[in-house]
KEKE-3310 file (N, C-alpha, C; in steps of 0.2 Angstrom, whole numbers, plus 5000, padded with zeros to 4 digits):
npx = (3893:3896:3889:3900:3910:3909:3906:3917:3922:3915:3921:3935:3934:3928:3944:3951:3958:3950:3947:3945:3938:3933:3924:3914:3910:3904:3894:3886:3880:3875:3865:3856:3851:3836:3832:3840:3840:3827:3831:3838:3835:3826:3833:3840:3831:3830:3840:3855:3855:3864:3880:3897:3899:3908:3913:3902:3901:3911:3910:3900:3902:3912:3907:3894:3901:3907:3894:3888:3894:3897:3883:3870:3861:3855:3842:3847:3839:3834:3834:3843:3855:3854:3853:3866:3876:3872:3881:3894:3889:3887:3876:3880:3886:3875:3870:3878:3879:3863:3861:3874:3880:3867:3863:3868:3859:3853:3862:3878:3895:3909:3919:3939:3953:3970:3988:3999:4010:4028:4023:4019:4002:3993:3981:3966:3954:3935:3932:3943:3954:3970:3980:3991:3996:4006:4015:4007:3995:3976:3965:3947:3933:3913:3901:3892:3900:3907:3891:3888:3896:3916:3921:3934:3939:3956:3968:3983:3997:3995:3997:3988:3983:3971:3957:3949:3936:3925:3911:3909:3917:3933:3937:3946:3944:3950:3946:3940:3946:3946:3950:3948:3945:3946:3953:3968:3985:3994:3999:3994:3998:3994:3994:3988:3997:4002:4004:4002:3992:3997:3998:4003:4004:4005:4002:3990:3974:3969:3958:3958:3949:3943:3933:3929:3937:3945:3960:3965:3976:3992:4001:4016:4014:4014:4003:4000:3991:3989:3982:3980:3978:3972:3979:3983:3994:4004:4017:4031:4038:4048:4037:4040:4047:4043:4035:4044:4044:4036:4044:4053:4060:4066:4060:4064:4063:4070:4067:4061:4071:4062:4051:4056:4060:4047:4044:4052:4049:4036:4040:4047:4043:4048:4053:4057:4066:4073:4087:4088:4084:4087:4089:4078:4074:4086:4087:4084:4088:4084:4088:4085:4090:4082:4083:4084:4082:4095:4103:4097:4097:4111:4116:4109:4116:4127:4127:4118:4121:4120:4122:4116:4109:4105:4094:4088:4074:4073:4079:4089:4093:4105:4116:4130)
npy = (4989:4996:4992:4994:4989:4975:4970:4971:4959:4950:4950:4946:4936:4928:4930:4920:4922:4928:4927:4912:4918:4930:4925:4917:4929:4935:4926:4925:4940:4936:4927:4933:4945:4949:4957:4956:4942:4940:4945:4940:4927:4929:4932:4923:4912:4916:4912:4904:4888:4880:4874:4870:4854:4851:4861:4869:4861:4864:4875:4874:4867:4873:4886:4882:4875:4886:4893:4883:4881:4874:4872:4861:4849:4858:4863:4868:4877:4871:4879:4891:4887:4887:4900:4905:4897:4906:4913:4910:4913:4924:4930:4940:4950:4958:4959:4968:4977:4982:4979:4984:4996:5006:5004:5015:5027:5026:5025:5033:5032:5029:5041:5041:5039:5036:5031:5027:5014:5016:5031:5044:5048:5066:5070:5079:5078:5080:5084:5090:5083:5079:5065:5055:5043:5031:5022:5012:5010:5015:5023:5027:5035:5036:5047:5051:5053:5059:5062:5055:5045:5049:5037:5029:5018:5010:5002:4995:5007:5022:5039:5048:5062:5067:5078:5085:5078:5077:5072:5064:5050:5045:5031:5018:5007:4992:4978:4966:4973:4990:5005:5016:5034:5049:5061:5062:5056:5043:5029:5017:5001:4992:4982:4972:4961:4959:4949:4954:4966:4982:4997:5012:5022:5039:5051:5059:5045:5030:5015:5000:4987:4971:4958:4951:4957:4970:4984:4997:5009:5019:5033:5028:5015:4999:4992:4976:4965:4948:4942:4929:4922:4930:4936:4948:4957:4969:4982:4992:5007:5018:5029:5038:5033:5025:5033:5041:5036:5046:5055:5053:5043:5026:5016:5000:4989:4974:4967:4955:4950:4948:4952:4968:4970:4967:4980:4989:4986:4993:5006:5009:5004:4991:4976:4962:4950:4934:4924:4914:4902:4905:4918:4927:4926:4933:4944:4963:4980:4996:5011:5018:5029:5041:5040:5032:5017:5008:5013:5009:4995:4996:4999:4990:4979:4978:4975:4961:4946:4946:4950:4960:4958:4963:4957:4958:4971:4965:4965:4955:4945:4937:4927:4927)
npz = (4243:4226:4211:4199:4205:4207:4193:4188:4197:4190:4177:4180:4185:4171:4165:4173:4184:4198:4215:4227:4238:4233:4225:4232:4237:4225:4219:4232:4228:4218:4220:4231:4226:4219:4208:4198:4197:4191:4178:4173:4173:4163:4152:4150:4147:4136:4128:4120:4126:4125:4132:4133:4144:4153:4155:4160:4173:4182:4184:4190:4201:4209:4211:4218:4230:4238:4240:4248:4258:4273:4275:4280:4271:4262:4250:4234:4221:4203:4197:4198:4196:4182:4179:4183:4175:4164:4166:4159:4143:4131:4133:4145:4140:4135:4148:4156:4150:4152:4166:4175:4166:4162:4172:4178:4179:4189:4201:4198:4189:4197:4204:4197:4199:4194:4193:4182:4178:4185:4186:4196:4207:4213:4221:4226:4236:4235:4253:4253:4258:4257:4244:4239:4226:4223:4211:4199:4205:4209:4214:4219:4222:4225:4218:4230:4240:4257:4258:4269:4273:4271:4261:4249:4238:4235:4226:4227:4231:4245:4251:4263:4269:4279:4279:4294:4300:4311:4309:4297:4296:4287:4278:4270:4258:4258:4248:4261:4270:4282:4282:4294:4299:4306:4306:4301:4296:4286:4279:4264:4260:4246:4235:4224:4219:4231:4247:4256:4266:4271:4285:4290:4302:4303:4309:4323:4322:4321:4316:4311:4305:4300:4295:4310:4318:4324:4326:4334:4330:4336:4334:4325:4325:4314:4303:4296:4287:4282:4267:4263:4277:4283:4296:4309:4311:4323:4324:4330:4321:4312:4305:4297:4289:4278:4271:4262:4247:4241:4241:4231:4232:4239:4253:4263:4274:4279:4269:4255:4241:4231:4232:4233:4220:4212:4220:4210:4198:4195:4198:4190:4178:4173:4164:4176:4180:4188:4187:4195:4209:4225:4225:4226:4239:4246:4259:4261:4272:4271:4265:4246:4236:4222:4206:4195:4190:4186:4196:4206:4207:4206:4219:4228:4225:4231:4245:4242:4234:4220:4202:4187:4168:4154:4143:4131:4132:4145:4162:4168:4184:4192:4200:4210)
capx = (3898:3895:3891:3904:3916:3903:3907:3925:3921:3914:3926:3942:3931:3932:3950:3953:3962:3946:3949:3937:3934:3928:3920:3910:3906:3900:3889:3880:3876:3871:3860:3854:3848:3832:3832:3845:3838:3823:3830:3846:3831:3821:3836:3842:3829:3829:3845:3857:3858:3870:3885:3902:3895:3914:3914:3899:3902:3916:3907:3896:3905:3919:3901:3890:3906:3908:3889:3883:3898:3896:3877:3871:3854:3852:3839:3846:3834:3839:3836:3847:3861:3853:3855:3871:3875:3873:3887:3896:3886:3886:3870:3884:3887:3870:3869:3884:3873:3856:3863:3878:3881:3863:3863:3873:3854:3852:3871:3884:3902:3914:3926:3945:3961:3975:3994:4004:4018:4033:4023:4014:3997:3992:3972:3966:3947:3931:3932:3951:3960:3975:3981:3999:3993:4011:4015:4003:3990:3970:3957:3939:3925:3906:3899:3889:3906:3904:3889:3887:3904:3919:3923:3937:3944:3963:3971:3991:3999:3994:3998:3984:3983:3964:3955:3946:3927:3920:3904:3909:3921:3936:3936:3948:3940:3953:3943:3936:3948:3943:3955:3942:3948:3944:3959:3976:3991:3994:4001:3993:4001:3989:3994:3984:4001:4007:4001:4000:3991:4000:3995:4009:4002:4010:3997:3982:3969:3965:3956:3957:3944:3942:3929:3927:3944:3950:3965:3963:3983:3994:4007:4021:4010:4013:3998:4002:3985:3989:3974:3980:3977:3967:3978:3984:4003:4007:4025:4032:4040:4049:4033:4042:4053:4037:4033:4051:4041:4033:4049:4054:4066:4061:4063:4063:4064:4071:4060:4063:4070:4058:4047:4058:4061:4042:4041:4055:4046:4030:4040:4052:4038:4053:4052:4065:4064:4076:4089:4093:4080:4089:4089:4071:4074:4088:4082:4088:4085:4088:4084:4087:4088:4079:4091:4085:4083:4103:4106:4093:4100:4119:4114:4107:4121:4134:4125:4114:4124:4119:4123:4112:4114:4101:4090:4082:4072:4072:4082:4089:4096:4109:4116:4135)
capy = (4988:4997:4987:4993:4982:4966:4969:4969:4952:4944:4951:4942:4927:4926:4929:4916:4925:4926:4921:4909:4923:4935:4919:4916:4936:4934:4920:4928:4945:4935:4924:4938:4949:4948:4960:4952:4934:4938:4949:4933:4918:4930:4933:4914:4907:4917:4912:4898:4884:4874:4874:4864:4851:4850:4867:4869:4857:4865:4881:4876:4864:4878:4890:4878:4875:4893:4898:4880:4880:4868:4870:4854:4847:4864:4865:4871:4877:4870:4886:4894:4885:4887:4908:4904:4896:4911:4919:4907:4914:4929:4935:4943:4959:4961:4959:4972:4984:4983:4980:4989:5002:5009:5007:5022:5033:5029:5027:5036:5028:5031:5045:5034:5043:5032:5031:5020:5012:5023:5040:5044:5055:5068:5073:5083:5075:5086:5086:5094:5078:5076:5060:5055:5037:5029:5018:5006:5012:5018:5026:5028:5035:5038:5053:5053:5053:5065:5063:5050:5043:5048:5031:5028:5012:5007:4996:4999:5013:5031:5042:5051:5067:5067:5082:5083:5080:5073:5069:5060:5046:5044:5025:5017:5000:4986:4972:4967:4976:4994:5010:5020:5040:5055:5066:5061:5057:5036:5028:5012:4997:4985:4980:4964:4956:4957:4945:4959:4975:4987:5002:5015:5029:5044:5058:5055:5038:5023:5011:4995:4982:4965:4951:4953:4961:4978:4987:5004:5008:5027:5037:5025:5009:4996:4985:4971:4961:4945:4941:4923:4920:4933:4937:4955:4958:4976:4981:4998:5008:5024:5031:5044:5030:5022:5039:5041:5037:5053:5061:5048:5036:5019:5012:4992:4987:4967:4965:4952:4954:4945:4961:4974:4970:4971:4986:4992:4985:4996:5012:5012:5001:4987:4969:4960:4941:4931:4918:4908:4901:4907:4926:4930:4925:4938:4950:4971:4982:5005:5018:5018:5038:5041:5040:5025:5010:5004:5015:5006:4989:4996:5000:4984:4975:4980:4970:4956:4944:4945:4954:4961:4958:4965:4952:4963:4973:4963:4964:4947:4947:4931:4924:4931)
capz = (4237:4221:4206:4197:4209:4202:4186:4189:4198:4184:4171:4184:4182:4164:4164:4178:4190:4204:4219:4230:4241:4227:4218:4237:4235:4219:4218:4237:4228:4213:4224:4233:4222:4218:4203:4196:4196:4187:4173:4172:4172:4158:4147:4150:4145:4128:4124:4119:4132:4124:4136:4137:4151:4158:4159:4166:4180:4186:4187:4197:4208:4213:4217:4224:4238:4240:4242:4252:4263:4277:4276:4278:4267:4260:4244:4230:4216:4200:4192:4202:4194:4176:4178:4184:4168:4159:4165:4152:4137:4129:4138:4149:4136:4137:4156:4157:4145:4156:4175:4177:4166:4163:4180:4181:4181:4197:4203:4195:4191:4203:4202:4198:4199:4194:4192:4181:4180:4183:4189:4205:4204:4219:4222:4232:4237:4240:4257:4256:4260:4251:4242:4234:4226:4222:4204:4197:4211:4209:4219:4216:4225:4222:4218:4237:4245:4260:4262:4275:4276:4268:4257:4246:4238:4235:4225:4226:4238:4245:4257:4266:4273:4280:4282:4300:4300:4317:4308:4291:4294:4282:4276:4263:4259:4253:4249:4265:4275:4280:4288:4299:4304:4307:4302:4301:4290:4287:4274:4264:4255:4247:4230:4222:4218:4237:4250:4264:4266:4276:4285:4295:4303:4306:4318:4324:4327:4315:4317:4308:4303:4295:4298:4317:4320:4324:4330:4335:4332:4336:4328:4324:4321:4304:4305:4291:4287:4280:4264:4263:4282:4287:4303:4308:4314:4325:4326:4330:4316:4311:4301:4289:4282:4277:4265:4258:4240:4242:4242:4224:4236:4244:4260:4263:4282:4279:4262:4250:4234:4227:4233:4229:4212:4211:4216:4206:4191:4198:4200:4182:4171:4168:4167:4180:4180:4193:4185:4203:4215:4230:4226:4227:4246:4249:4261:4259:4274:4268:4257:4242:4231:4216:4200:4189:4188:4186:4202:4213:4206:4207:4227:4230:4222:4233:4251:4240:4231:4212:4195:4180:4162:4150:4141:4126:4136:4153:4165:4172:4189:4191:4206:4211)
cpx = (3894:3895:3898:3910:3913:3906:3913:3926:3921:3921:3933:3939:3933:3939:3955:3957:3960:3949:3945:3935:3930:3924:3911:3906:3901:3894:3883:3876:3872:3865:3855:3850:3843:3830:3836:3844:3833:3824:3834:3841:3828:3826:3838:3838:3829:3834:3847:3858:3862:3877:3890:3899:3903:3915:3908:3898:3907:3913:3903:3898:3908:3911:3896:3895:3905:3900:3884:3889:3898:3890:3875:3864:3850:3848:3844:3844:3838:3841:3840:3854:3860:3854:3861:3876:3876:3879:3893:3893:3886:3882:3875:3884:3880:3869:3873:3882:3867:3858:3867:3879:3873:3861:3864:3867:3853:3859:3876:3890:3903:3919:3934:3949:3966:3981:3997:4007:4022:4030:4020:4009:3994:3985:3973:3958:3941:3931:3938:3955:3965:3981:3988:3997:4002:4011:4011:3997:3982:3968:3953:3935:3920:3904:3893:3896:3906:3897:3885:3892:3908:3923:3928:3937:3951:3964:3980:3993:3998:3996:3993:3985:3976:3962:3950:3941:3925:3914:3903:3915:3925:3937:3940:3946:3944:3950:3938:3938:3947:3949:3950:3948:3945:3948:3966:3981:3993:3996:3996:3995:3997:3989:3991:3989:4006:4002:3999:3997:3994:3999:4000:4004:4005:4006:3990:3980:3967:3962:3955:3954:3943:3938:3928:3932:3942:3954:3962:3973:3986:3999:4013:4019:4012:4009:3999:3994:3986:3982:3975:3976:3973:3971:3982:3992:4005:4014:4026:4036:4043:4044:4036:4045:4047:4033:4040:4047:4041:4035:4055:4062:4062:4064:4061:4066:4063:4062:4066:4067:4067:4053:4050:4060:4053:4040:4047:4053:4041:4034:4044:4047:4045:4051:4059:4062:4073:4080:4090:4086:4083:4089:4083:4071:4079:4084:4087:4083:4089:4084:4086:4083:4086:4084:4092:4085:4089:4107:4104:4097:4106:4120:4113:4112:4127:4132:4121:4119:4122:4121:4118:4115:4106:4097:4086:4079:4071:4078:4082:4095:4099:4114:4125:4140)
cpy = (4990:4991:4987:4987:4975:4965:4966:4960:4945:4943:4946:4936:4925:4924:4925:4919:4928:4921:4918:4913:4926:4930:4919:4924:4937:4932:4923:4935:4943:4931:4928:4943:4948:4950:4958:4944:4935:4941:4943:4927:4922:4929:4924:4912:4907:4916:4905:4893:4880:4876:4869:4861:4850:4857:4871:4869:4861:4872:4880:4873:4868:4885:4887:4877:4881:4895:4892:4880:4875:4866:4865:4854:4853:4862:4867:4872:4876:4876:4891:4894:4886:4894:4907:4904:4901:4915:4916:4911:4923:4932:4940:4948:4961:4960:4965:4980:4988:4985:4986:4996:5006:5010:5014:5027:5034:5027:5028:5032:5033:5035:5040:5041:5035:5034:5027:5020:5017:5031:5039:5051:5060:5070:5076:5081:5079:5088:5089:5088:5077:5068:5060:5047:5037:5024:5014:5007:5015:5019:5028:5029:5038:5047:5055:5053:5062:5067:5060:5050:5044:5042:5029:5022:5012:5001:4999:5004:5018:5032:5048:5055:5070:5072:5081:5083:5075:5067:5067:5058:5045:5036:5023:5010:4997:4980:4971:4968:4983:4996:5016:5024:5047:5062:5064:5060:5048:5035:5020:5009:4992:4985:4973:4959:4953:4953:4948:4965:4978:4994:5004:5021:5035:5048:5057:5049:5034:5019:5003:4988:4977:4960:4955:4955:4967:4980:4992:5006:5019:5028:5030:5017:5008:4991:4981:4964:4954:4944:4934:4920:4923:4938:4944:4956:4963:4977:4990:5002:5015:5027:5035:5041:5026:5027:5041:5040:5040:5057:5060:5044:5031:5016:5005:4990:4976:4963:4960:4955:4952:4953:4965:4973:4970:4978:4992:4992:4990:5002:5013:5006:4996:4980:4966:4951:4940:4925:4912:4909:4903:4915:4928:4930:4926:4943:4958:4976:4990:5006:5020:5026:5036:5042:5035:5020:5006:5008:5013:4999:4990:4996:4993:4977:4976:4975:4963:4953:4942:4950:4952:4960:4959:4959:4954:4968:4972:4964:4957:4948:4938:4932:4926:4922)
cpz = (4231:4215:4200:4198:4207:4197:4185:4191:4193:4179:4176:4183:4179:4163:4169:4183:4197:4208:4224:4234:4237:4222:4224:4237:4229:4218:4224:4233:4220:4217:4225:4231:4217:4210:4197:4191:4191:4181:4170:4167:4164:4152:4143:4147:4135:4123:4124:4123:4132:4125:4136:4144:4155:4160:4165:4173:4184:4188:4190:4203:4213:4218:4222:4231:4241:4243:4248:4259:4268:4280:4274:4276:4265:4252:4238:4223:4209:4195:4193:4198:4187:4178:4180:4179:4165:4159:4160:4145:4136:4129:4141:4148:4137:4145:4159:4155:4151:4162:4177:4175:4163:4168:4183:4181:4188:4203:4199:4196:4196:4198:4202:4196:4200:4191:4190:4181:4180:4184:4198:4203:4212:4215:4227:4232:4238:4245:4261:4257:4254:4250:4237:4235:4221:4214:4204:4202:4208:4214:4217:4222:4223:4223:4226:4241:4248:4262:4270:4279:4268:4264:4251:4246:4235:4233:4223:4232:4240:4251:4258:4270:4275:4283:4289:4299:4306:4313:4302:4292:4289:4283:4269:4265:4253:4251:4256:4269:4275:4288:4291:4301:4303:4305:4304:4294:4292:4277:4272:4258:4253:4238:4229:4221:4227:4242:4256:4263:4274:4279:4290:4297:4307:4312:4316:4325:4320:4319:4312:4308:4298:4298:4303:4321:4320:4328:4331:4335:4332:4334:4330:4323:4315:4308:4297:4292:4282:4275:4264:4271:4287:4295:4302:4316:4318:4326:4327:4326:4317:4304:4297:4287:4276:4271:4262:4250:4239:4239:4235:4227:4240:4251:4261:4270:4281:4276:4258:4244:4228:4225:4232:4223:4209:4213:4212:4201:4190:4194:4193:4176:4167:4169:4171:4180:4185:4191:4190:4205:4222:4230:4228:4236:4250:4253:4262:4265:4271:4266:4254:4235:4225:4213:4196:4189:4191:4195:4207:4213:4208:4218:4231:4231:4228:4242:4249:4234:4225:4210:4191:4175:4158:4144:4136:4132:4141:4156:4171:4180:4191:4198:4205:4211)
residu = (UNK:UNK:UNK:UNK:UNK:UNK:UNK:UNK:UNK:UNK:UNK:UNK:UNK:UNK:UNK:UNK:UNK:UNK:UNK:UNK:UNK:UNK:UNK:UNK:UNK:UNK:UNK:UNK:UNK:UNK:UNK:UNK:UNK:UNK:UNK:UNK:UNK:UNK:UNK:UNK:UNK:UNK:UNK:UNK:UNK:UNK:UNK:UNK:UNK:UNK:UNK:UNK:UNK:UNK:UNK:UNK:UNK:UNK:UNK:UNK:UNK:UNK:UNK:UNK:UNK:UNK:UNK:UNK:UNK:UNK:UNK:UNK:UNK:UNK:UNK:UNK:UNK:UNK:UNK:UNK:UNK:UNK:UNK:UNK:UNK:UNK:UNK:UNK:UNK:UNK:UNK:UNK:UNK:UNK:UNK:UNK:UNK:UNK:UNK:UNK:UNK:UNK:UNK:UNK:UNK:UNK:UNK:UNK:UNK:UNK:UNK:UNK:UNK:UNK:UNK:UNK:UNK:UNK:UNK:UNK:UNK:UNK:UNK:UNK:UNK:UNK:UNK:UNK:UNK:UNK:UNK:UNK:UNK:UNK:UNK:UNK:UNK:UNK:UNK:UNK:UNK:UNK:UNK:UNK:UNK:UNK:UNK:UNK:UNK:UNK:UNK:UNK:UNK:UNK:UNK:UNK:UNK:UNK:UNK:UNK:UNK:UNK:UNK:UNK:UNK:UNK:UNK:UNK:UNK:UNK:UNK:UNK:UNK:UNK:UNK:UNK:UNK:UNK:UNK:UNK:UNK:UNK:UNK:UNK:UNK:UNK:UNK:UNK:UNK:UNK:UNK:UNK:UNK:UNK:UNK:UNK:UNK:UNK:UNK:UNK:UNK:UNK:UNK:UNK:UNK:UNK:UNK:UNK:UNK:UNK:UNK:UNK:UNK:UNK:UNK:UNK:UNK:UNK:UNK:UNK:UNK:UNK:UNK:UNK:UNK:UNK:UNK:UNK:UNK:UNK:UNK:UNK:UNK:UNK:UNK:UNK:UNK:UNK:UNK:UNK:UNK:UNK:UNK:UNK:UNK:UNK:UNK:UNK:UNK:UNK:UNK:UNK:UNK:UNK:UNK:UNK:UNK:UNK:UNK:UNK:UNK:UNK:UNK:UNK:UNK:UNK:UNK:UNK:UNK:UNK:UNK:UNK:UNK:UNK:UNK:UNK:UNK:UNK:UNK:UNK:UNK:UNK:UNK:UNK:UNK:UNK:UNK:UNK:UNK:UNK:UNK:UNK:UNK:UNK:UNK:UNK:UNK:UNK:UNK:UNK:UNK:UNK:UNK:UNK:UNK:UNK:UNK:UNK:UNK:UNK:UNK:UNK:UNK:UNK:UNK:UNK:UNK:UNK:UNK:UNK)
# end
């Protein structure tokens, strides 16, 4: 994993919105790295120790679980916990300065292609593969992509059209779920604010892996990988409803409209908020054509029992 993805790490930290797996990821490559440790221990020592001790504690409590896990009478060094420590202290900017981005002499950022809210962006990747990354969506990969293995990351939705190469693997890497292929045409959904990543595959061979799982699934496969629970769903699909985006329409096979109002927000950059507890837990099966906003909502409205009413700039969606 590139350090870039670290940085990120940290930065969610701060903004509290990590979550204990990427805290237990954290804290192993902060452990681990030996380079790391001793530039962390020399900076720490030269800086201000004086730390909130409520704050403190909680940071180590929440790392210490995550990095001892149900190892029992394991050691740990106390200085281990004092560099740790510093990621509280404005050492950080400088740790952000030295580590990652002067790093970049000897690894170059990542190429990032993103689309936000309300457009969609198409690539075309050095080795010919072409990519349509959907609203609020990025991709990034390293300037060695291609030459081992083809490795992309994904955050949000793309549709892949894989060029063939036997002898360098295509790989989009979700977190710690990974799509392994060779040449085909596959769809992926894997937004941070949804609870599933989804992957449809139109032609040709996938493979899909997480922890100690894989499918291996063919043309008309939805694999749905739960991140809460880890566990991975198969069902059989019509794959080209599943690319309808593509073509600036949506398809929603018995979706919430909790979810589809997310991704309407995605796709027109609107705020939608929900007056009733019961509605978010309508569900809407179709396809609904491009045309706005008010036409996705007017569509909706006609089999899901609620009405809009504009709110300054929100749109509020109230109970029939």
């Amino acid at each position: 994993m590139d350090k870039t993805y670290y940085k990120e790490l940290i930065e969610k930290y701060f903004e509290g919105n990590i979550t204990d797996d990427e805290i237990k990821e954290l804290s192993g490559w902060i452990k681990n790295d030996r380079r790391l440790q001793d530039w962390w221990e020399d900076e720490f020592s030269r800086s201000d120790t004086d730390i909130n001790p409520i704050l403190r504690d909680k940071l180590f409590a929440r790392i210490k679980e995550k990095t001892q896990g149900k190892e029992k009478k394991r050691t740990i060094c106390p200085n281990y916990w004092r560099w740790v420590a510093a990621m509280l202290l404005p050492v950080c900017i400088a740790f952000f300065t030295y580590y990652l981005i002067d790093s970049s002499r000897t690894m170059e950022a990542p190429f990032v292609v993103k689309a936000n809210k309300g457009d969609k962006a198409t690539i075309e990747l050095p080795d010919g593969t072409n990519v349509v990354l959907n609203s609020a969506s990025q991709l990034s990969y390293l300037n060695n992509f291609g030459e081992k293995v083809r490795r992309v990351q994904l955050n949000g939705e793309a549709y892949f059209k894989v060029a063939h190469d036997e002898k360098h693997p295509f790989v989009v890497q979700i977190g710690d779920l990974e799509v392994k292929v060779l040449g085909t045409s596959f769809n992926v959904s894997a937004y941070e604010d949804s609870r599933d990543v989804t992957v449809v595959l139109l032609e040709g061979k996938v493979g899909v892996y997480v922890q100690a799982t894989s499918h291996i699934m063919k043309p008309g496969d939805k694999i749905e990988y739960n991140k809460v629970t880890h566990k991975i769903t198969t069902t059989q699909v019509h794959p080209s409803d599943y690319i309808e985006w593509t073509k600036g329409n949506m398809y929603f096979e018995k979706e919430s409209l909790e979810n589809i109002m997310k991704t309407l927000s995605r796709i027109y950059d609107v705020e939608i908020r929900f007056d009733s507890g019961k509605l978010p837990k309508e569900y809407f099966t179709g396809t609904i054509p491009g045309g706005g906003i008010q036409n996705a909502l007017n569509i909706l409205m006609l089999t899901s029992p609620f009405y809009y009413e504009m709110d300054g700039s929100v749109i509020v969606l109230k109970e029939k």
